[in-house]
C-alpha positions in Angstrom: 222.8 244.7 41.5 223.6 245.9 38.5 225.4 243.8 35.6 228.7 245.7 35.3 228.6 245.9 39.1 228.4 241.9 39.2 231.0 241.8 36.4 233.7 243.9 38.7 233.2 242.1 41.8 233.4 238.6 40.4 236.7 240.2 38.4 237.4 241.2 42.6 237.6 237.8 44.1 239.1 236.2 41.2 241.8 238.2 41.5 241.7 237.5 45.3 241.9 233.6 44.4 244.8 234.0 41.8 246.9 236.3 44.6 246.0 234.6 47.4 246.3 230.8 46.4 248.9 228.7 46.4 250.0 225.6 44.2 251.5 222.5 45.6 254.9 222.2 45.4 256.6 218.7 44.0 260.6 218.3 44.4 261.5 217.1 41.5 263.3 213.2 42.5 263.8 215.2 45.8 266.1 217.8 46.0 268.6 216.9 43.2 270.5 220.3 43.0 271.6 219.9 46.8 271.9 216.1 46.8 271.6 212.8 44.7 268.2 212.1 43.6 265.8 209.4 44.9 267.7 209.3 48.2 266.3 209.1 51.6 269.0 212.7 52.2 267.1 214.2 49.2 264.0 213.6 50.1 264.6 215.2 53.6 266.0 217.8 52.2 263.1 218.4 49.5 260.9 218.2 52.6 262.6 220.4 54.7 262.7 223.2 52.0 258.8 223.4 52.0 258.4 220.8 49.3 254.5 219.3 49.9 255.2 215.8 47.6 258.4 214.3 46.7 258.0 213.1 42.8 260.1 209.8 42.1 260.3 206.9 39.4 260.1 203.2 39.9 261.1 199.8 38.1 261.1 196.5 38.8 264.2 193.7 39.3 264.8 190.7 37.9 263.0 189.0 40.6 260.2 191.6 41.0 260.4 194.1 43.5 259.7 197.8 43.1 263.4 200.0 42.7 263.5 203.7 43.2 265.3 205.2 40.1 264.5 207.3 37.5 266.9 205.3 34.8 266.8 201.5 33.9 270.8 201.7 34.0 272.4 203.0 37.8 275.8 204.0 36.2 274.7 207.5 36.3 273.7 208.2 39.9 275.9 204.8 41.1 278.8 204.6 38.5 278.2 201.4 38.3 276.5 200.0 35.0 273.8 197.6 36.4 270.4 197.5 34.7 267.6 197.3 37.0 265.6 194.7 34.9 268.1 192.7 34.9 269.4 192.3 37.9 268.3 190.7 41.1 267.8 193.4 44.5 270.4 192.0 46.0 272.8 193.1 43.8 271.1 196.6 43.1 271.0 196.9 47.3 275.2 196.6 47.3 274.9 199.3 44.9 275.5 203.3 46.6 275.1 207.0 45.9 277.6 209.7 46.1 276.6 210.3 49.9 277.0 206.2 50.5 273.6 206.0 50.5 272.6 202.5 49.2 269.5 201.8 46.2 266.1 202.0 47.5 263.7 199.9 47.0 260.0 201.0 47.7 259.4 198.8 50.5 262.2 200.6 52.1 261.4 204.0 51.5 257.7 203.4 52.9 258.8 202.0 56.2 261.2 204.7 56.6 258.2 207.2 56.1 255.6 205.3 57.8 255.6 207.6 61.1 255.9 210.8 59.4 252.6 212.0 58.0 253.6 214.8 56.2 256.0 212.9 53.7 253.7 212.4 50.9 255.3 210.8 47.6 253.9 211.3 43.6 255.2 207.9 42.2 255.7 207.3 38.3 255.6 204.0 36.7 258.6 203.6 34.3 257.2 200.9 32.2 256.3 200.3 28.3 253.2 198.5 27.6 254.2 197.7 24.1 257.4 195.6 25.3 256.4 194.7 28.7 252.3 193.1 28.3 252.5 192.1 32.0 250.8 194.7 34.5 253.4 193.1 37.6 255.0 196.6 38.3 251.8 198.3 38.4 250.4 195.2 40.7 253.6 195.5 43.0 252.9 199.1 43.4 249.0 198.7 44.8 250.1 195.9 46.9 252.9 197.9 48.8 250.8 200.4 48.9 247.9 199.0 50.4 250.5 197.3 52.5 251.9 200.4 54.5 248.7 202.1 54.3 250.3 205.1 52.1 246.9 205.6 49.8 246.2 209.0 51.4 249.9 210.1 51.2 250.4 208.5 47.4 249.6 210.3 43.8 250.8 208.0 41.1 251.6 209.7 37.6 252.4 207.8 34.1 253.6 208.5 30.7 251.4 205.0 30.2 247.2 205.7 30.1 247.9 202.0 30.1 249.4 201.6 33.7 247.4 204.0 34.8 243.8 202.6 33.4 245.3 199.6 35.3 245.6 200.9 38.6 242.3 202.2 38.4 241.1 199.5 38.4 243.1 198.2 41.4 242.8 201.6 43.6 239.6 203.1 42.8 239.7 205.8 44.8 243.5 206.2 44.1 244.6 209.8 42.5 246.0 209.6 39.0 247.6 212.2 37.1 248.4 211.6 33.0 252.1 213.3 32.2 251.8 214.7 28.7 254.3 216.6 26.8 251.9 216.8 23.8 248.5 218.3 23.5 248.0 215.0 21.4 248.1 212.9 24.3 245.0 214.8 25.7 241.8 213.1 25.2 238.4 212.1 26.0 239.3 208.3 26.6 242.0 209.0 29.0 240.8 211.5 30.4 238.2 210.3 32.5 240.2 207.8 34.5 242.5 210.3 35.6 242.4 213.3 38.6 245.1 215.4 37.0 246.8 216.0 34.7 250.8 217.0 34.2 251.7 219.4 31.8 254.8 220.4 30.0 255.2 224.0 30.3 255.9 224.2 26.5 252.5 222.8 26.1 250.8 225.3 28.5 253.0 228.7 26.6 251.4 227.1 23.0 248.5 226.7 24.4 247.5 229.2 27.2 243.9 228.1 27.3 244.7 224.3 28.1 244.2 225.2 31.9 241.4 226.6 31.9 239.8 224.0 30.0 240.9 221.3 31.9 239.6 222.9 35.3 236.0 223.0 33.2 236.9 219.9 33.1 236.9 219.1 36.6 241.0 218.4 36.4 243.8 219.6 38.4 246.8 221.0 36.6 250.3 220.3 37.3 253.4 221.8 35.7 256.8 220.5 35.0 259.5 221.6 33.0 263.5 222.2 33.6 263.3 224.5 35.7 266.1 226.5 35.8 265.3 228.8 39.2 264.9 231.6 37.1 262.7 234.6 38.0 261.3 234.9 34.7 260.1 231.2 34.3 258.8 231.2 37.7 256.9 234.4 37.4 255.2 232.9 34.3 254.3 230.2 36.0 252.8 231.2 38.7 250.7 233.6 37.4 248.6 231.3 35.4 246.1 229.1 37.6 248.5 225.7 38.4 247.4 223.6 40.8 251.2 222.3 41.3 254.1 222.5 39.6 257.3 219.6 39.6 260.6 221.6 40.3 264.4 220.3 41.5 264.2 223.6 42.9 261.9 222.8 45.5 262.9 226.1 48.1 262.4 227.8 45.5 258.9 226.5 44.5 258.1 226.9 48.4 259.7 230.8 47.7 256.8 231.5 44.9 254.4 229.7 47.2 254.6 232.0 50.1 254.7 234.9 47.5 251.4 233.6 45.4 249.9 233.1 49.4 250.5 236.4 50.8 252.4 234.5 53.6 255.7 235.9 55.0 256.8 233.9 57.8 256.7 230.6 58.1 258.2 227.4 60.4 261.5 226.0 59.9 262.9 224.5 63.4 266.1 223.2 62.3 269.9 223.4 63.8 272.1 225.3 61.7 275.7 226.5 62.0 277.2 230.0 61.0 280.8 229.2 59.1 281.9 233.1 58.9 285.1 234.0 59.6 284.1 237.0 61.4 281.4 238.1 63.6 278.4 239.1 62.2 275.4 241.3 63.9 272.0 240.4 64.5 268.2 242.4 64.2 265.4 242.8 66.3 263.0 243.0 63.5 263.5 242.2 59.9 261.3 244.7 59.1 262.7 248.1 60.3 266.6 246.0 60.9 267.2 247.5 64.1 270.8 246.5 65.0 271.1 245.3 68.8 275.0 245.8 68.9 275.1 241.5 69.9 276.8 239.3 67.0 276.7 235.7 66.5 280.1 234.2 66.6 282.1 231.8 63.8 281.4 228.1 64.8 278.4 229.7 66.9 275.2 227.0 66.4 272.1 228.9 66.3 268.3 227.0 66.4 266.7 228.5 63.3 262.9 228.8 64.5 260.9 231.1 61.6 262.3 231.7 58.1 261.2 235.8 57.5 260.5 237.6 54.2 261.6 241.2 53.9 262.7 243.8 51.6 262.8 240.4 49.0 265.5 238.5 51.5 264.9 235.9 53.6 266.0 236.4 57.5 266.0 233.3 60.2 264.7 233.4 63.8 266.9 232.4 66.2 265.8 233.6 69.7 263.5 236.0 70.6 263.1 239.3 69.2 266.5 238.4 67.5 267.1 237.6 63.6 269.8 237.1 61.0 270.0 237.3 57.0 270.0 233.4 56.0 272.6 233.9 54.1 275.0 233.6 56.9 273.4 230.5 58.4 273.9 226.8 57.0 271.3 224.0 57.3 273.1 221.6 55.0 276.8 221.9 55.4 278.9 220.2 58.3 282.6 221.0 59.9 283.5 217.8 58.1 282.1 218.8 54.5 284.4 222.3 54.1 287.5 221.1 56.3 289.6 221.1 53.8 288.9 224.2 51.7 287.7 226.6 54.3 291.6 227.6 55.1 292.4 227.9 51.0 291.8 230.7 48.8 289.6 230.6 45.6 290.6 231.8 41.5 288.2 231.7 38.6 288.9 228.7 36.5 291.1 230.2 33.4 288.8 231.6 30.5 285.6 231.2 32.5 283.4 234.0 33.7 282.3 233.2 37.2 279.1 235.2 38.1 278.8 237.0 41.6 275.5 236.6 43.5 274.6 238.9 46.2 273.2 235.8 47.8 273.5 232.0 47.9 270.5 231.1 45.4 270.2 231.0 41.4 268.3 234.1 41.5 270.6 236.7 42.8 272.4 236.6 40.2 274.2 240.2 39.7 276.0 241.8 36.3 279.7 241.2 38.3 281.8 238.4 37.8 284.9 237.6 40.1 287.4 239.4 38.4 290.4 236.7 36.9 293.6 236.1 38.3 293.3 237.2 41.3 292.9 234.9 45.0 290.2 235.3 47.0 289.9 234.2 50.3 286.9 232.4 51.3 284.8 234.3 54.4 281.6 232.1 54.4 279.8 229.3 53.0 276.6 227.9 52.5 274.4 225.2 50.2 274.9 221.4 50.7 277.9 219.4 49.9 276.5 219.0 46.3 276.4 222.6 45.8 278.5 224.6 47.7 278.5 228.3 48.2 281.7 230.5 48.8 281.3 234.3 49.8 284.0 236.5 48.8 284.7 240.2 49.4 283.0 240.5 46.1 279.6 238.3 47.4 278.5 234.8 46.8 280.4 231.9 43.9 279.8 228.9 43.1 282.3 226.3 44.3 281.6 224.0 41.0 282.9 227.5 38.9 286.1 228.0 40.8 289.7 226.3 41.5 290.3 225.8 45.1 293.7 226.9 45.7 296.3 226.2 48.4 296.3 222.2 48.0 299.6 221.4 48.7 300.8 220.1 51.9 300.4 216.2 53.4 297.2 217.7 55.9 295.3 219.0 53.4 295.3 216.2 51.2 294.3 213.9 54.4 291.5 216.2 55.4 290.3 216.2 51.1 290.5 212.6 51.2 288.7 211.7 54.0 285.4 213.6 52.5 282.9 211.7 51.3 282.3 211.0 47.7 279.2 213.7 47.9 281.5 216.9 49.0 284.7 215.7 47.3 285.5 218.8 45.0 287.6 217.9 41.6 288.5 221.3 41.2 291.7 221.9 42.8 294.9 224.0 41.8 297.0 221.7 42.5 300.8 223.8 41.7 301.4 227.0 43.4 302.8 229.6 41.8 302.8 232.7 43.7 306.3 234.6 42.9 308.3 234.6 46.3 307.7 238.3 46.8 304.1 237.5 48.5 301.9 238.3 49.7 300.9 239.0 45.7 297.8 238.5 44.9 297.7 238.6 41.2 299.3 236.5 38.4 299.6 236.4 34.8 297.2 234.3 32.5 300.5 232.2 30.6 301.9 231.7 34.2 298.0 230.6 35.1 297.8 228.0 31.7 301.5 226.5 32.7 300.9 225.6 36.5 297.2 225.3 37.8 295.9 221.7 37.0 292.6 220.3 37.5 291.9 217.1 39.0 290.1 215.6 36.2 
């Protein structure tokens, strides 16, 4: 065979390998833009969303055993200012999350994932060498690991060559990865303890040959950075030669995936609930969108089977030869989490622009925002109690950019207050001040400033 022959097929397959390969997809302390991170609901949901490792942080107590959190103090993610060093787990265990979950300790979050094989974890060691000499966290960790049998399931990742030289020597065959968010920090004494290595993206854009190098050097690359769900970042990123990048987008990361893999359709098998106000029709294919003249009904629950790529949307299965855009169909949301507001209307906050997206997700973003002073009422939702999704007329806003109006009466208050912590919305017009000639539907922007207040 000739030379330039040999040089266009080997250009032919690796072009093959970079469109048909994947990356491994790592939710980011779960799945932190639906729910609170590090928590047993987040971690679900990063799973459910196609997420292949869940990526969380660990300290230790005052009396030594391994906590699930990414910061030393809980008043962020608990409201409660209680330094994990310095307090005993009993204490931190009282402690809870916006959903009531409680703090997690590692111990806790193995046995709850013992039976399920396909939960497999990335931890990080959140320790400092320089103040802390003591190896105990890193000793704690190889213990419980060893103890529930997770080596197989478990990558462990570290700012610290230093925790991680140590638990090389504990786990031998255990699979370390070195987080660096400076080309400085790569080099030939930590290198070879380590499987992988975990980049900053900024790294990677200065420095476009770093991945290749490190695959010459027999080392995996992972990516992380804040990503942001949009299409521009994630089309960088997947077109250079990752072998896994950290996301708290993690159905998003499983989107590009399925894209970089050729794959279209893929399992789901969850219960979901369609919260329209109207009927809405169903498909026999995706693909040509043959309309059957059937509807699925408000309240209806459907079993979502397959989740189907087409024409860049995703459509569920939900019976045989029958499909529905997703967008109408809610995996995360209960009757009790939109109780109160699914009988209120909706108003951009005053003097903010509040995009329109022709679907629920980041990157539909269109060049419409929802036009102000004017009441909407709300015909769907979807998202998690976290972030909630509200379709208009107009298409899909975001709940956190709106004021939920129509707050007034003893029930609704009831129904508001009786939400847990997790889907209890602040952003509530809370005066009304509709002239009597309704049903108007506009207002003016002083009359706006003098009577719509924000719980803050």
């Amino acid at each position: 065979m000739k030379r330039s022959s040999q040089l266009l097929l080997a250009l032919f397959f690796s072009l093959i390998f970079v469109t048909t390969s994947g990356f491994t997809v790592v939710g980011h302390r779960g799945d932190p833009s639906k729910y609170p991170e590090e928590t047993i609901q987040s971690d679900d949901s990063a799973f459910n969303s196609g997420a292949d490792y869940v990526e969380l942080d660990l300290h230790l107590s005052s009396d030594g055993v391994l906590v699930v959190s990414h910061d030393d103090d809980l008043f962020r993610v608990t409201h409660t200012h209680a330094i994990v060093s310095q307090n005993t787990w009993q204490t931190l265990s009282q402690l809870t999350y916006d959903n009531g979950e409680h703090v997690l300790s590692l111990d806790q979050l193995f046995s709850h994932y013992q039976k399920r094989p396909s939960a497999k974890f990335i931890l990080e060691t959140k320790v400092d060498h320089s103040i802390d000499p003591s190896y105990q966290l890193e000793d704690e960790i190889a213990q419980t690991i060893k103890k529930y049998h997770m080596e197989s399931r478990v990558m462990i990742h570290s700012f610290s060559a230093a925790s991680l030289f140590h638990l090389r020597a504990l786990m031998p065959n255990a699979y370390l990865i070195l987080l660096v968010g400076s080309l400085k920090r790569i080099n030939f004494s930590n290198l070879p303890q380590v499987n992988a290595v975990n980049v900053s993206s900024d790294v990677i854009q200065d420095h476009p040959w770093l991945i290749h190098w490190l695959h010459i050097l027999d080392k995996q690359v992972y990516v992380w950075a804040e990503m942001d769900e949009s299409p521009e970042l994630w089309h960088w990123l997947i077109n250079k030669n990752v072998d896994g990048v950290v996301t708290n987008y993690p159905a998003t990361g499983f989107k590009y995936k399925l894209a970089k893999e050729g794959t279209s359709k893929y399992d789901i098998h969850r219960s979901g609930i369609y919260f329209g106000k109207s009927k809405t029709p169903i498909m026999m294919n995706p693909y040509v969108r043959i309309k059957q003249h059937k509807y699925i009904y408000p309240g209806q629950r459907l079993n979502v089977m397959y989740g189907v790529r087409a024409h860049n949307q995703l459509y569920y299965q939900v019976a045989n030869q029958t499909f529905i855009s997703a967008e109408f169909v809610n995996l995360d949301l209960t009757e009790r989490d939109i109780a109160p507001y699914q009988d209120k209307q909706i108003i951009a906050k005053p003097q903010k622009q509040v995009p329109i997206y022709r679907f629920p997700d980041n990157q539909s973003k269109t060049k419409q925002n929802l036009p102000a002073n004017t009441l909407f009422k709300i015909a769907n939702f979807n998202g998690s109690p976290k972030s909630m999704w509200l379709y208009t007329k107009l298409g899909w806003v975001k709940a956190q950019d709106i004021l939920f109006y129509g707050f007034f009466d003893k029930e609704s208050w009831q129904s508001y207050r009786q939400l847990p912590r997790i889907s209890r919305y602040n952003n509530l017009a809370l005066t009304a001040y509709l002239p009597h000639t309704a049903p108007a539907t506009k207002t003016t922007p002083e009359l706006i400033k003098a009577t719509i207040q924000i719980i803050k």
